[in-house]
PAZAPA-4460 file (N, C-alpha, C; in steps of 0.05 Angstrom, whole numbers, plus 32768, in hexadecimal, padded with zeros to 4 digits):
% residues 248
    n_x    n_y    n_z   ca_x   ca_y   ca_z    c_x    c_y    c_z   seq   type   mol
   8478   7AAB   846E   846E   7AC3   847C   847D   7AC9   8495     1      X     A
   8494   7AC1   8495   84A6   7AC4   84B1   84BA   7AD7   84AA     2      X     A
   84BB   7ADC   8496   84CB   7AF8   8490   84CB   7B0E   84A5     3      X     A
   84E7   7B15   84B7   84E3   7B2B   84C7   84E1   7B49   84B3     4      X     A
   84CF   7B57   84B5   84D2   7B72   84AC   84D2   7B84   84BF     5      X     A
   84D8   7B9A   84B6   84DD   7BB4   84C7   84C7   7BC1   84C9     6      X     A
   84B8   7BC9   84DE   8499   7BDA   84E4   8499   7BE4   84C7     7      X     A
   8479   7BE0   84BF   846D   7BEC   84A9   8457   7C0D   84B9     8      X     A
   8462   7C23   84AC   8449   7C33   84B3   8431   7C2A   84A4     9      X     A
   842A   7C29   848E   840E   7C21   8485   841A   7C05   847D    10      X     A
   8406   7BF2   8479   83FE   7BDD   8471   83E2   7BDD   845E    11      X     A
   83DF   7BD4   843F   83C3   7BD2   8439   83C6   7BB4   843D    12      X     A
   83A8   7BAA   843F   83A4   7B89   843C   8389   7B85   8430    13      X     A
   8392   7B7A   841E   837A   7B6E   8407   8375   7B5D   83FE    14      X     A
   8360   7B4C   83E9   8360   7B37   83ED   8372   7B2C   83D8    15      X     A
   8374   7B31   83C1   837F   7B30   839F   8398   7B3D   839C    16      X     A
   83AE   7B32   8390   83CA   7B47   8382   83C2   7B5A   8379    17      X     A
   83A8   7B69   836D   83AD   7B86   8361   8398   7B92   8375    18      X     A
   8391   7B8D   8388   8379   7B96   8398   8380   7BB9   839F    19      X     A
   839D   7BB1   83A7   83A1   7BC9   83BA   83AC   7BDE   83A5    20      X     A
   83B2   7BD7   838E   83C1   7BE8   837C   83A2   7BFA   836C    21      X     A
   8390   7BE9   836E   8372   7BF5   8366   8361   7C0A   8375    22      X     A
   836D   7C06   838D   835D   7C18   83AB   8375   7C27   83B1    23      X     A
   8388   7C26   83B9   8393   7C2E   83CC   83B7   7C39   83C5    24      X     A
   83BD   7C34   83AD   83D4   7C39   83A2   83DA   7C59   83A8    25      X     A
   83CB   7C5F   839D   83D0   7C79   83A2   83D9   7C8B   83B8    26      X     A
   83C8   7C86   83D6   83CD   7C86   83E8   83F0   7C7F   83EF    27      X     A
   83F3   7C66   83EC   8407   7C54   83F5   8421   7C63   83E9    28      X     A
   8419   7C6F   83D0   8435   7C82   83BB   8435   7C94   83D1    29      X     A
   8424   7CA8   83D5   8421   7CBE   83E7   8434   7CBE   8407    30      X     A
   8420   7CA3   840E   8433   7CA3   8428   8456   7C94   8427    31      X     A
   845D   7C8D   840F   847B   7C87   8416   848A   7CA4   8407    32      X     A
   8477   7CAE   83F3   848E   7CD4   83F4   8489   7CDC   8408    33      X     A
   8482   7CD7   841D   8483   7CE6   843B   8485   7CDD   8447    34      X     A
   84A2   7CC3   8446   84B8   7CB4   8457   84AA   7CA4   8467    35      X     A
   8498   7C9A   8463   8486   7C80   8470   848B   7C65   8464    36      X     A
   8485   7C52   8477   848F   7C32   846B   847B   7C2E   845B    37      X     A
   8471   7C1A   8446   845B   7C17   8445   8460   7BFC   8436    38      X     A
   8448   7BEA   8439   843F   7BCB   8434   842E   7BC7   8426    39      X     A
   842F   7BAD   8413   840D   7B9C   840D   840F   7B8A   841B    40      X     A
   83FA   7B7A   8428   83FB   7B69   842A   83DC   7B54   8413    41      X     A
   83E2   7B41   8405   83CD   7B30   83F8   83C3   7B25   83FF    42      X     A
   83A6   7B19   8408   83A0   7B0B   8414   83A4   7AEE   8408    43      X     A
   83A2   7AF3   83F7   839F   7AD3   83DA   83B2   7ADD   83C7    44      X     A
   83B3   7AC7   83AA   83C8   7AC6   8399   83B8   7ACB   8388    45      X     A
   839C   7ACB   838A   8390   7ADB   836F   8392   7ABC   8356    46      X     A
   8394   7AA9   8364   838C   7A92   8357   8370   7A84   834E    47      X     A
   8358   7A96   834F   8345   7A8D   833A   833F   7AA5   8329    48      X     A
   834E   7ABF   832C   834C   7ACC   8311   8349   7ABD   82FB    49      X     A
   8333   7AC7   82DE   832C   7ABF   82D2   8345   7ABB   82C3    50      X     A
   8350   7AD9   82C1   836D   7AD3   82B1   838B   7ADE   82C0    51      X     A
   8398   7AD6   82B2   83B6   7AC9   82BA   83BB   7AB5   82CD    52      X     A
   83D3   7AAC   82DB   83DA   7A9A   82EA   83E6   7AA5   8300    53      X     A
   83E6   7A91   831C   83EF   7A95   832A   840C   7A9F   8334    54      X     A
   841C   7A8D   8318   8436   7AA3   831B   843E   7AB4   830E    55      X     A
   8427   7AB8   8305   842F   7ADB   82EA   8421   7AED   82FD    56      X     A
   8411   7AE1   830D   8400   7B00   8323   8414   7B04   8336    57      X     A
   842A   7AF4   833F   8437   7AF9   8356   844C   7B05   8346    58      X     A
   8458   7AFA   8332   8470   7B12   831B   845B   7B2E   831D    59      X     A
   8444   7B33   830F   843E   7B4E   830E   8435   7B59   8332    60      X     A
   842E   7B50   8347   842A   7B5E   835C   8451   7B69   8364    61      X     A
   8462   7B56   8361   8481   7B63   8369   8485   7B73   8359    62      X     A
   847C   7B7D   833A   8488   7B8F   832B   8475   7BA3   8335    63      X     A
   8457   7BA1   8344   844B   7BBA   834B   8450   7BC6   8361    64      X     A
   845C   7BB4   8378   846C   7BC2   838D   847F   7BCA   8381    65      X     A
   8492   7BC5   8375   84A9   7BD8   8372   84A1   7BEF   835E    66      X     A
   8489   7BF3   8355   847F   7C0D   8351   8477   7C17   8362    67      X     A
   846C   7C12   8374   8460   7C1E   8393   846F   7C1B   83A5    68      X     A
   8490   7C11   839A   84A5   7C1C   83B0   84A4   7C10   83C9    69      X     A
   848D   7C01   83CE   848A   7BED   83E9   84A1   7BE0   83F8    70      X     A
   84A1   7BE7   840F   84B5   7BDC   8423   84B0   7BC0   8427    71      X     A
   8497   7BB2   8420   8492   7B90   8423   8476   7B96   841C    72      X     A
   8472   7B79   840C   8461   7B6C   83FF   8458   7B53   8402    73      X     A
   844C   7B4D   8414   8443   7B34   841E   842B   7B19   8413    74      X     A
   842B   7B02   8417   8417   7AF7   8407   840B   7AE4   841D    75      X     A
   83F1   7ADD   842C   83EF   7ACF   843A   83E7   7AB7   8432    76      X     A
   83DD   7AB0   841A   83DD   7A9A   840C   83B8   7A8F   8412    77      X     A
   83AB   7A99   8417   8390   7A8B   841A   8384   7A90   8402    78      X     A
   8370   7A74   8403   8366   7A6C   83E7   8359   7A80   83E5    79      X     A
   835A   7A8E   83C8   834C   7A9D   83B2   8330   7A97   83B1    80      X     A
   8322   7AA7   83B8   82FE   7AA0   83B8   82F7   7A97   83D0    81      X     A
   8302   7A8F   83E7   8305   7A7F   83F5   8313   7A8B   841A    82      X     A
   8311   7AAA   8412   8317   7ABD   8429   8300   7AB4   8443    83      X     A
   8304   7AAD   8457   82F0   7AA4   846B   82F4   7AB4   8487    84      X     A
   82E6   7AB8   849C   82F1   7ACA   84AE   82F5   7AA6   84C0    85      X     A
   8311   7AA0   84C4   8316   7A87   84D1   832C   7A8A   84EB    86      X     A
   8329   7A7E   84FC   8349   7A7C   850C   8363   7A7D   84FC    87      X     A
   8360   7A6D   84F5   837B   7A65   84DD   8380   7A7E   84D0    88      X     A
   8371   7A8C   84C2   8375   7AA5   84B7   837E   7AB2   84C8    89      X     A
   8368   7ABE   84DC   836D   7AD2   84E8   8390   7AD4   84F9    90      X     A
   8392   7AB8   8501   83AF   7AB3   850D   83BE   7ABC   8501    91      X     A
   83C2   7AB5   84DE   83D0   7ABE   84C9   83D5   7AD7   84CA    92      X     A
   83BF   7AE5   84C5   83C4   7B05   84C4   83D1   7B0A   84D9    93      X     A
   83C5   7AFD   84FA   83CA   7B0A   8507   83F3   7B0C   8508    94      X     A
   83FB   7AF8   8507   8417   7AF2   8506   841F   7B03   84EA    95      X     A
   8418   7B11   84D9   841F   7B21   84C6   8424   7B3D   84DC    96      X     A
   8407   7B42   84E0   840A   7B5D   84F0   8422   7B64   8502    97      X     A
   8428   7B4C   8513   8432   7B4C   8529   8454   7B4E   8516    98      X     A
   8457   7B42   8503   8471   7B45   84F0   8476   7B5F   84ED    99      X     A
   845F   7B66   84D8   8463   7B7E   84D2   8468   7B99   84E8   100      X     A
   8451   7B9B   84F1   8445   7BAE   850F   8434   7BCD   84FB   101      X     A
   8430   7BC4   84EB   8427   7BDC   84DD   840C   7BF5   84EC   102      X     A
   841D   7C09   84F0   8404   7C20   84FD   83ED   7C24   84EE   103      X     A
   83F2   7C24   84DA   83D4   7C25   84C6   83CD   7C10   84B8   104      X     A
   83B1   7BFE   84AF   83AC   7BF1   849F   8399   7BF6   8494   105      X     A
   839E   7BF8   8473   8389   7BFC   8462   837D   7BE3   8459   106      X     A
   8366   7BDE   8455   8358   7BC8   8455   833F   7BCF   8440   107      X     A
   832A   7BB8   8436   8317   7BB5   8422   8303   7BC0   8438   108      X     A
   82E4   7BC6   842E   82D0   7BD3   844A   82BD   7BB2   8445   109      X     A
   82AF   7BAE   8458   82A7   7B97   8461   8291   7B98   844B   110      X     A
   8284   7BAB   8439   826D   7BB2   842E   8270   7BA9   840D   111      X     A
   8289   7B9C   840A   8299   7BA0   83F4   828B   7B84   83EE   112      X     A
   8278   7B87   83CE   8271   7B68   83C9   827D   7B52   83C8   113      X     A
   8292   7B53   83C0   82A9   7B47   83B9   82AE   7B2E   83CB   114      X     A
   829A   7B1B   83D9   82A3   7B0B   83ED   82BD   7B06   8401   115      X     A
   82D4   7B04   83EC   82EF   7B04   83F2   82FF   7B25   8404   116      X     A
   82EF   7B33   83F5   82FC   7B4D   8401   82E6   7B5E   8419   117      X     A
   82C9   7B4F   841C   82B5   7B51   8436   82C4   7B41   8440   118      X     A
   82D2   7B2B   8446   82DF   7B1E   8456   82FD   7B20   8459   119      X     A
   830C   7B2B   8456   8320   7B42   8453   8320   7B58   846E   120      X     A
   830A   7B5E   8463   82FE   7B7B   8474   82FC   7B6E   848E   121      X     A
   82F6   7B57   8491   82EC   7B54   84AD   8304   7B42   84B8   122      X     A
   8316   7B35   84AC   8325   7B2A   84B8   8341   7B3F   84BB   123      X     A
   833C   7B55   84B4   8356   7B68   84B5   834C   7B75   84D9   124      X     A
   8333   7B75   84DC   8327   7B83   84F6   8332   7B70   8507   125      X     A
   8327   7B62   8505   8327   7B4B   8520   834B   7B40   8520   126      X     A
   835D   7B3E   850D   8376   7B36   8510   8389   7B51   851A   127      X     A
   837B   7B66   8515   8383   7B79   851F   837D   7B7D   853B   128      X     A
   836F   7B77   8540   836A   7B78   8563   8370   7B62   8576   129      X     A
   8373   7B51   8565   8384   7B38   8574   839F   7B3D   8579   130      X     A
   83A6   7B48   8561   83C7   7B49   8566   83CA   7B53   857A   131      X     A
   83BD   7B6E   8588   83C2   7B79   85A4   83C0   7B69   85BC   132      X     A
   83BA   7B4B   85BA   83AA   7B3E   85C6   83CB   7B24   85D6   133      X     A
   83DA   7B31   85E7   83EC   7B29   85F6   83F2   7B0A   85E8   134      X     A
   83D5   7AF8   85F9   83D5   7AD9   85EF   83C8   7AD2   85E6   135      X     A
   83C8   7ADF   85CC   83B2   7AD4   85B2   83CF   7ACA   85A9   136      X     A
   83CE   7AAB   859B   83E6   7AA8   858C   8403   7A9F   859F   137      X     A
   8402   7AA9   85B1   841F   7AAD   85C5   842E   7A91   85C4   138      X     A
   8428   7A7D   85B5   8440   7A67   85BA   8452   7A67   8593   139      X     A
   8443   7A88   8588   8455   7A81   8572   8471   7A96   8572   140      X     A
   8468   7AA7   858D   8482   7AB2   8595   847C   7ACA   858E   141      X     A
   8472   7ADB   8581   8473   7AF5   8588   845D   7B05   8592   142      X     A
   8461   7B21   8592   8468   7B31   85AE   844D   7B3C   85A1   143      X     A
   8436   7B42   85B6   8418   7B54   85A8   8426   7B6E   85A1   144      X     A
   8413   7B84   8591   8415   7B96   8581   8405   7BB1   858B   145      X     A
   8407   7BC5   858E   83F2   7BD3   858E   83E1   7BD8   856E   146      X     A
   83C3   7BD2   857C   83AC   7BDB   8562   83AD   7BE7   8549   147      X     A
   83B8   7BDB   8538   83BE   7BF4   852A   83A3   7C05   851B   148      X     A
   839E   7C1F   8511   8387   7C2C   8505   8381   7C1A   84EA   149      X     A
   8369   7C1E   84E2   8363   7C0F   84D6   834F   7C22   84C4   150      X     A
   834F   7C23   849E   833F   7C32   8492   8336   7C25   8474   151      X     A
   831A   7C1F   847C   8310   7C13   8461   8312   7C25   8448   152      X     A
   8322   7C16   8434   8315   7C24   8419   82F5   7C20   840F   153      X     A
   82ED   7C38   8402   82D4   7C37   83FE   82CB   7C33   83DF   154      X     A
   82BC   7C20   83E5   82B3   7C12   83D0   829E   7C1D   83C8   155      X     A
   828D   7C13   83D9   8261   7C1A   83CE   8267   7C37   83CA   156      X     A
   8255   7C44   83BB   8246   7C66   83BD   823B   7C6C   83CD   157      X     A
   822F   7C48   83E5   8221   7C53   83F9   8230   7C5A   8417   158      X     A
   8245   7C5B   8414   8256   7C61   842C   826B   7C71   8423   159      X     A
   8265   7C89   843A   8270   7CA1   8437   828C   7CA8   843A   160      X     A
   829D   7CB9   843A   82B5   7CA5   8440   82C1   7CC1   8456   161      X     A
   82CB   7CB2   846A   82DA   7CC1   8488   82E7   7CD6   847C   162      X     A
   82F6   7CCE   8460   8311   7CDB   8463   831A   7CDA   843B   163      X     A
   831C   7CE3   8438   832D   7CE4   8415   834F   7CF3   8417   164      X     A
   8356   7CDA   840E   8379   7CED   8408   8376   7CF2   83F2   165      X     A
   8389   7D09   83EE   8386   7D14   83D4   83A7   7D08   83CC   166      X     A
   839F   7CFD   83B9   83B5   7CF2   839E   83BA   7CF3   8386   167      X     A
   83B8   7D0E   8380   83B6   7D24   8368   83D5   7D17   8361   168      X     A
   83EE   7D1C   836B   8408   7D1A   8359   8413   7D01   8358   169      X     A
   83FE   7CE7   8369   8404   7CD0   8362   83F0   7CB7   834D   170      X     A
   83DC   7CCE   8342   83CC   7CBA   832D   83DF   7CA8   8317   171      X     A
   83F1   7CBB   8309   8403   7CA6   82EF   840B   7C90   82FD   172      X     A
   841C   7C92   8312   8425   7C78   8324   8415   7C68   832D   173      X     A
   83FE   7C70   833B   83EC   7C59   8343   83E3   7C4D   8328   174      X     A
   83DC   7C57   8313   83D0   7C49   82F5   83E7   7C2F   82F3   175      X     A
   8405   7C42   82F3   841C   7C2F   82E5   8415   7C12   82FF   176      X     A
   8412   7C13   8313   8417   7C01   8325   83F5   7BED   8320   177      X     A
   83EA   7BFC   831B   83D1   7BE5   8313   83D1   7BDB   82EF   178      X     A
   83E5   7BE4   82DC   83ED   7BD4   82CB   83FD   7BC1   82CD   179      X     A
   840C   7BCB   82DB   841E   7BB0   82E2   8414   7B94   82E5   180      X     A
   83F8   7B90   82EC   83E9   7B78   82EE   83E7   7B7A   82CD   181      X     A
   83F2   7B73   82BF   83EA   7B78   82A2   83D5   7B56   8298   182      X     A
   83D1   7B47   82A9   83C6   7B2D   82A2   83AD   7B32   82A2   183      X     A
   83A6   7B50   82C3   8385   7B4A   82BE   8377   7B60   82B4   184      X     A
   8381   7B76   82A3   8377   7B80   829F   8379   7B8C   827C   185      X     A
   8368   7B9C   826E   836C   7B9D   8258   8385   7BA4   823C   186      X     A
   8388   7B8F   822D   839A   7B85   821B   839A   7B86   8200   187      X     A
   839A   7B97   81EB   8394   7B95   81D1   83A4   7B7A   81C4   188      X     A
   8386   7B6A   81C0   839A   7B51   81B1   8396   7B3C   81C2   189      X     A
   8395   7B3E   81DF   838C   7B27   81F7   837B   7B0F   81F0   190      X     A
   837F   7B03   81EF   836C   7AE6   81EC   8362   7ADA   8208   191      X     A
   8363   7ADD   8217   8359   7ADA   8238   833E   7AE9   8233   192      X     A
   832C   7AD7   8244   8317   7ADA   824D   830F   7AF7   824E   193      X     A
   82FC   7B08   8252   82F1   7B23   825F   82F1   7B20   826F   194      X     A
   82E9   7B2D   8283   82E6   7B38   829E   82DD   7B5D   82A1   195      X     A
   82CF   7B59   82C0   82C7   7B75   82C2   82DD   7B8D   82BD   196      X     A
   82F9   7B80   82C7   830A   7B93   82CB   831B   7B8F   82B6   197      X     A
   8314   7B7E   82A2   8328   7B84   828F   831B   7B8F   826A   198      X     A
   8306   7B94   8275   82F8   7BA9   8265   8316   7BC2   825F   199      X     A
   830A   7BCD   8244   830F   7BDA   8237   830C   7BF9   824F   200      X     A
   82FD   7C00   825B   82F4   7C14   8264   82F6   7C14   827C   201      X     A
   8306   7BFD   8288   8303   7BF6   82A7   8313   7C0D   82B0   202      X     A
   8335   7C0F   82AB   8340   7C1F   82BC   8340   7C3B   82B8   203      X     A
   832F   7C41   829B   8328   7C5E   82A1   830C   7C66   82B7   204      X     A
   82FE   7C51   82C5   82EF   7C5E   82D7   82FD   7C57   82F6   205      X     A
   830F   7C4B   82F6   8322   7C4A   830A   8332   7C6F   830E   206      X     A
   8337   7C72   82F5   833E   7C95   82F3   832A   7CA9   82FD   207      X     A
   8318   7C99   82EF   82F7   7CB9   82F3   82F6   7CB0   8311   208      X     A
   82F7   7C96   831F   82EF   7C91   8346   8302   7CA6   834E   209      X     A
   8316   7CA5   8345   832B   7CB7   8357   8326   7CD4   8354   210      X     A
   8325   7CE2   833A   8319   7CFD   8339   8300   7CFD   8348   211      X     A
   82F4   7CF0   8340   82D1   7CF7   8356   82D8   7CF2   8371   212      X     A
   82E5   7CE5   8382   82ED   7CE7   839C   82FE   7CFA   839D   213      X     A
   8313   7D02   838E   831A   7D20   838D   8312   7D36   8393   214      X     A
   82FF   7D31   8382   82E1   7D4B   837D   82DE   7D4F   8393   215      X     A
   82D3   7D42   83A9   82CA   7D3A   83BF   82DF   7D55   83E2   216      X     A
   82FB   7D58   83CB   8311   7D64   83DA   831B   7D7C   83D5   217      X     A
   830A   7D7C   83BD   831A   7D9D   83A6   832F   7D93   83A2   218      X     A
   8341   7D73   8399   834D   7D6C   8391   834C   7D66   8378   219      X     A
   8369   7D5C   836B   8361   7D51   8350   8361   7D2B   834B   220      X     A
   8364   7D26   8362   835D   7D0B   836A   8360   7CFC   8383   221      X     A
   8355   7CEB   838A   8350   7CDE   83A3   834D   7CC5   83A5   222      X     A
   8351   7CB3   83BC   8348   7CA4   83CB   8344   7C9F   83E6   223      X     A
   8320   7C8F   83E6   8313   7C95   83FB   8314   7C86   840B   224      X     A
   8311   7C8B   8425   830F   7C76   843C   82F8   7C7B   8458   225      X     A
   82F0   7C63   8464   82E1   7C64   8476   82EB   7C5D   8491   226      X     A
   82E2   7C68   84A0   82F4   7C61   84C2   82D5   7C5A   84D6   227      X     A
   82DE   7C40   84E4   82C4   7C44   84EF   82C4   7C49   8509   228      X     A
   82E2   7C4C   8517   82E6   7C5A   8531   82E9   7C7B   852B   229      X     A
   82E5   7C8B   8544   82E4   7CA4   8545   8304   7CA8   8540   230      X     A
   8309   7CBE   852F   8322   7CCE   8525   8328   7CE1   8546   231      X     A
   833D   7CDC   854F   8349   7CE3   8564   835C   7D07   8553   232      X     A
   834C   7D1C   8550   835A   7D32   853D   836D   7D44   8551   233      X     A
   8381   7D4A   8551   8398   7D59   8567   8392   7D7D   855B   234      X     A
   8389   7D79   8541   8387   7D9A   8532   8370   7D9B   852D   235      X     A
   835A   7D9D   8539   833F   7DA8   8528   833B   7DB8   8516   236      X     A
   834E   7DCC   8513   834A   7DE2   850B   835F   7DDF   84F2   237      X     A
   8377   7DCF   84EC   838A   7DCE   84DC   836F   7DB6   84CA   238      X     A
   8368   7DA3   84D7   8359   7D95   84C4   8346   7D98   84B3   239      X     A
   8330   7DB0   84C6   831D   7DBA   84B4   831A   7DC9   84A0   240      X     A
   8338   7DD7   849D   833E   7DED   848B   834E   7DE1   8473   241      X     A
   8352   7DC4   8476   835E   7DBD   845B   834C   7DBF   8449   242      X     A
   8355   7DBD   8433   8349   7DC8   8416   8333   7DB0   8410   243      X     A
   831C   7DB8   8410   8301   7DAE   8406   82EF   7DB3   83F1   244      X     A
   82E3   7DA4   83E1   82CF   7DAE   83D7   82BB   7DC1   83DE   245      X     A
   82BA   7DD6   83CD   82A4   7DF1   83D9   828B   7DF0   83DD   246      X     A
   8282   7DD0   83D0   826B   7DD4   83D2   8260   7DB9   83EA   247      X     A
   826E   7DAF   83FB   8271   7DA0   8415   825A   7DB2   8420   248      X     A
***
């Protein structure tokens, strides 16, 4: 994890190899056709998935960044199931952040059952605000960070979401980049275990989330996010007039 990289504009951080290609791909296509850096970082190796192995998830997460064109792809290595909000962690990330310097981070929302990715959510907050933090860390040598923004993907139906990008011309790509995990998800012929997501029908309602958050934009597809600081807007008037659903 000492790899110097070059400032990331966004960063997602999740807890699993296909986490971010499930939430957030889309986005991530979006913002590098409009000359932005952009990152995963993993929180885990995705080592108690029911199916495949540890080094067939790390072969398919590099073949999904280089569909998502990613400037770096990071892995912090904490045990699978086993995400904890700790010093040790938080240091971890925090010395990622401070690598990277990424202005945006997309992250899991704290509400997210998922134990691993509610703890995700909270250790992306608090490592994020350390990093700004002069001598938090200071005898491992580098330099604090300014805060970067920070926006949950939204999970529950019960939280509303700040903001939806619309990612109408990058659905085929985000699909291709969440096949690329081809171990955990559905296989005609597969002899591995089931699972929720490797149902037959899984990644067509991964399609219908994105049109219905779409819907949401008078788009033809989307993904949503939650912010839980106030949006600092420079255009009131350029923002309100973007294209919405008519019946908002």
């Amino acid at each position: 994890m000492t790899t110097e990289h070059k400032p990331l504009d966004a960063l997602a951080v999740f807890s699993h190899p296909d986490d971010a290609e499930l939430t957030v791909a889309g986005t991530l296509l979006k913002l590098k056709s409009q000359g932005y850096r952009t990152g995963v970082l993993d929180m885990t190796r995705g080592e108690m998935g029911t199916r495949g192995t540890m080094e067939g998830r790390a072969e398919e997460a590099r073949e999904a960044a280089r569909l998502m064109r990613l400037d770096a792809r990071l892995n912090l290595g904490l045990p699978d199931g086993h995400v904890m909000l700790t010093d040790d962690a938080r240091r971890a990330l925090v010395r990622v952040f401070r690598n990277l310097r990424p202005r945006v981070v997309f992250t899991s929302h704290w509400d997210d059952p998922h134990p691993d990715h509610a703890a995700t959510a909270r250790l992306v907050r608090e490592a994020a605000r350390l990093a700004s933090m002069r001598r938090y860390d200071e005898e491992h040598g580098q330099e604090q960070m300014p805060m970067p923004s920070l926006a949950h993907a939204v999970y529950s139906r019960l939280v509303v979401p700040s903001f939806v990008v619309d990612v109408s011309d990058f659905v085929a790509e985000k699909m291709d980049a969440i096949r690329a995990h081809t171990s955990q998800f559905y296989r005609a012929g597969a002899d591995e275990p089931e699972t929720r997501i490797s149902d037959k029908n899984f990644l067509a309602q991964i399609e219908h989330r994105m049109r219905y958050y779409g819907s949401l934009v008078n788009a033809a597809a989307g993904e949503a996010f939650y912010v839980r600081e106030a949006l600092n807007v420079e255009d009131p008037v350029k923002l309100l007039t973007q294209p919405m659903n008519i019946y908002s």
